[in-house]
N, C-alpha and C positions, 0 to 999 in steps of 0.2 A: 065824611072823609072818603076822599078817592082809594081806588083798589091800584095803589104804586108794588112797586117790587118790594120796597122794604115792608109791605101788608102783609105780601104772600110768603116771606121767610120768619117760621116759625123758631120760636127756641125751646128745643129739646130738651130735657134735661138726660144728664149723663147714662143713667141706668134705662130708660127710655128709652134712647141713644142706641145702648146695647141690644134691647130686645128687639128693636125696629133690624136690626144690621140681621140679628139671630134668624128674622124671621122674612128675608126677604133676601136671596141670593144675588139677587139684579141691584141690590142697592149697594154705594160706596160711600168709603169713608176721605174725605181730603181735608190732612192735614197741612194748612198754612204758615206755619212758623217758618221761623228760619232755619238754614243747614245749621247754624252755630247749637241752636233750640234742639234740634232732632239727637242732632251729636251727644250732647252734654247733661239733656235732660231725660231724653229717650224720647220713644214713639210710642203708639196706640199696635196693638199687639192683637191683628186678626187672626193668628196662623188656626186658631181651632173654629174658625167660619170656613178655613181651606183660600182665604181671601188676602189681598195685601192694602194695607195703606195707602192711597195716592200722594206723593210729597209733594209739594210747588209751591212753592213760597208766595205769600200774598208782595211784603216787602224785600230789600236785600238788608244784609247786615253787613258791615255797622253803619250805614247810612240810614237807615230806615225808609230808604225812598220806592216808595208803590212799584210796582211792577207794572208800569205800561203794557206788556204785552201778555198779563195775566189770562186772559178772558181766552185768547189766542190757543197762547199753551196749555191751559187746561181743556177747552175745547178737543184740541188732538187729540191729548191724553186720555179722555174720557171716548171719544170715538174710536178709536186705536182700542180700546175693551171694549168694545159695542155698550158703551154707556148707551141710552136715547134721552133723547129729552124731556120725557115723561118719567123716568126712572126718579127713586129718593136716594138726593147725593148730601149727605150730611157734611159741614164746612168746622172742623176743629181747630181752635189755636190755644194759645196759655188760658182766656179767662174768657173767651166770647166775642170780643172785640172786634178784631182784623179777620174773624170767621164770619162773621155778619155781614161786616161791609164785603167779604168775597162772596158770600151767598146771595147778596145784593144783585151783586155785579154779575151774577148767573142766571139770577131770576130773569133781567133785562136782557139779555143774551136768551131769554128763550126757555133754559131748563125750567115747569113748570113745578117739580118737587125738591128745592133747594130749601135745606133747614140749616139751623146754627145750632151747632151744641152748646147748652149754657154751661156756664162754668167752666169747660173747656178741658185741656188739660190737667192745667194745677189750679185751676181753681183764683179766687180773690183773693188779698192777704187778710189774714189774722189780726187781729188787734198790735203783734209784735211784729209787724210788715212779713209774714212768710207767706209761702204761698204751697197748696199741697196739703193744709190742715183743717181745711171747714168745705170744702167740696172739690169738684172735677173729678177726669177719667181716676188719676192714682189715687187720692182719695178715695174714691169708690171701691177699690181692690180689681177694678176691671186690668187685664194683662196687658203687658205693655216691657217692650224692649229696649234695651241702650242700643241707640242707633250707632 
């Protein structure tokens, strides 16, 4: 098996997640979801790293359609903080999904420490379709704000 980007993006798991963020000032956290997502279900909640979320949506809502000029904006974004491209930028969304494929899409672009956090947010559903009750960030008790 060749060494592609989807090789080099690890998945994290959530608590992991946290201690990697704890223990390394130079790293970020970029949340993918959507504005509608951030609004209604909250964010991931650095204030006691002294640090903020990065938001940027992988897709828009309610279309769901990719964000052509993803790679672009987060690029700035991340240089605009003196991110480098050596730095660990961890890629959150609801379950791991659309963080992967944006951590992908970073790895290609160059950033050499792009991970997915598994389980993400809220996690997979339950056997009763919910989501937020067998793992991710709330799950976990880690803090986390109504956006």
């Amino acid at each position: 098996m060749g060494n592609t980007d989807a090789d080099r993006v690890e998945d994290v798991p959530v608590l992991e997640t946290w201690k990697r963020l704890r223990g390394d000032p130079k790293a970020v956290l970029v949340d993918v979801r959507t504005r509608a997502e951030w609004a209604f279900v909250g964010v991931p909640d650095l204030s006691k790293l002294g640090r903020n979320v990065l938001l940027i949506e992988w897709q828009s809502f309610p279309d769901n359609r990719v964000a052509t000029d993803f790679a672009n904006r987060l690029e700035a974004e991340l240089t605009a903080r003196g991110v480098e491209k050596t730095d660990e930028i961890f890629f959150i969304c609801r379950s791991g999904g659309r963080s992967r494929m944006a951590a992908e899409v970073m790895a290609a672009a160059g950033y050499s420490h792009c991970q997915n956090v598994a389980d993400g947010f809220e996690g997979p559903m339950d056997a009763d379709r919910h989501r937020g009750q067998i793992a991710g960030w709330k799950f976990e008790g880690l803090d986390w704000v109504q956006g």
